[in-house]
N, C-alpha and C positions, 0 to 999 in steps of 0.2 A: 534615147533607148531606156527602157524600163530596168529596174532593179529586178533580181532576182533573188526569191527567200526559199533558204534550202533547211526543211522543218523535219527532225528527227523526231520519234519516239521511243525509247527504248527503257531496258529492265535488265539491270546492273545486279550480276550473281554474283561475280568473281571480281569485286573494287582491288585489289591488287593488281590482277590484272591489267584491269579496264586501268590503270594508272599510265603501264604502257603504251597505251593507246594516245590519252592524255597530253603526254608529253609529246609525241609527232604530229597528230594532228593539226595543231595550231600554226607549227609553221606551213604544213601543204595549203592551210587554208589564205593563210596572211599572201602566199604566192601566187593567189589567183583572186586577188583584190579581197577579197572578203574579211568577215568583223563577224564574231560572238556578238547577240543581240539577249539569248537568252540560254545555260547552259545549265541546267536541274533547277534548283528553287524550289519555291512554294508554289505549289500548285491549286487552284481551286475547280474544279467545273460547276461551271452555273446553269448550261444547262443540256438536256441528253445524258443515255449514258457510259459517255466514253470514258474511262479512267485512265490516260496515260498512267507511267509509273514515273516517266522523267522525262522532259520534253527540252530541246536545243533549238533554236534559231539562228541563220548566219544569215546574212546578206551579203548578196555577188552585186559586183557591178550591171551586170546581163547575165542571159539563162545562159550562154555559153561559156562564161569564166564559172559557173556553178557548175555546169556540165565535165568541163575539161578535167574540173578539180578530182572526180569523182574516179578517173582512170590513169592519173595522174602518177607516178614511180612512187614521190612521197607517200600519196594518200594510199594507195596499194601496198605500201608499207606501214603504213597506220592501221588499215584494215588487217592485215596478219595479225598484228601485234594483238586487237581485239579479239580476235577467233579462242573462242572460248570465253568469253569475259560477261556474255548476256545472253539471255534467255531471248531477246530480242531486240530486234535493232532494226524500224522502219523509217527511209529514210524519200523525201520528195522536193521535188523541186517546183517551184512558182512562181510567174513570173506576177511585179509587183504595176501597180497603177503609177 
């Protein structure tokens, strides 16, 4: 079964906030197998032109433990805690080779 990479983009108004957010997220995600790969950092684009403003990486064991994650009590309470925190917040799931 394929891994699944579940690839955010997002643009962080309210970093106090978004701190909220922070702190529950990581465990809804640890409970549906998944691992931070990539989570703000330095960014380049080399080429196109998309500018994220901050980009996240996780990887799920399969697209379904990425899926489950996203409606999940935890993470539904992770997403509260963020409402308000970004200008934008796009979030996809793919499954990996």
């Amino acid at each position: 079964m394929p891994a699944a990479y579940l690839i955010v983009e997002s643009q962080i108004t309210d970093p106090e906030r978004f701190k909220a957010y922070m702190a529950l997220a990581p465990e809804a995600v640890k409970a549906f197998g998944g691992e931070y790969l990539v989570r703000g950092g330095r960014l380049h684009v080399l080429e196109g032109d998309w500018q994220p403003p901050r980009m996240t990486v996780l990887r799920f064991p399969d697209f379904e433990s990425a899926k489950a994650l996203y409606d999940s009590p935890a993470y539904v309470k992770a997403r509260a805690a963020r409402d308000g925190a970004t200008a934008m917040f796009n979030m996809v799931i793919v499954e990996g080779v």
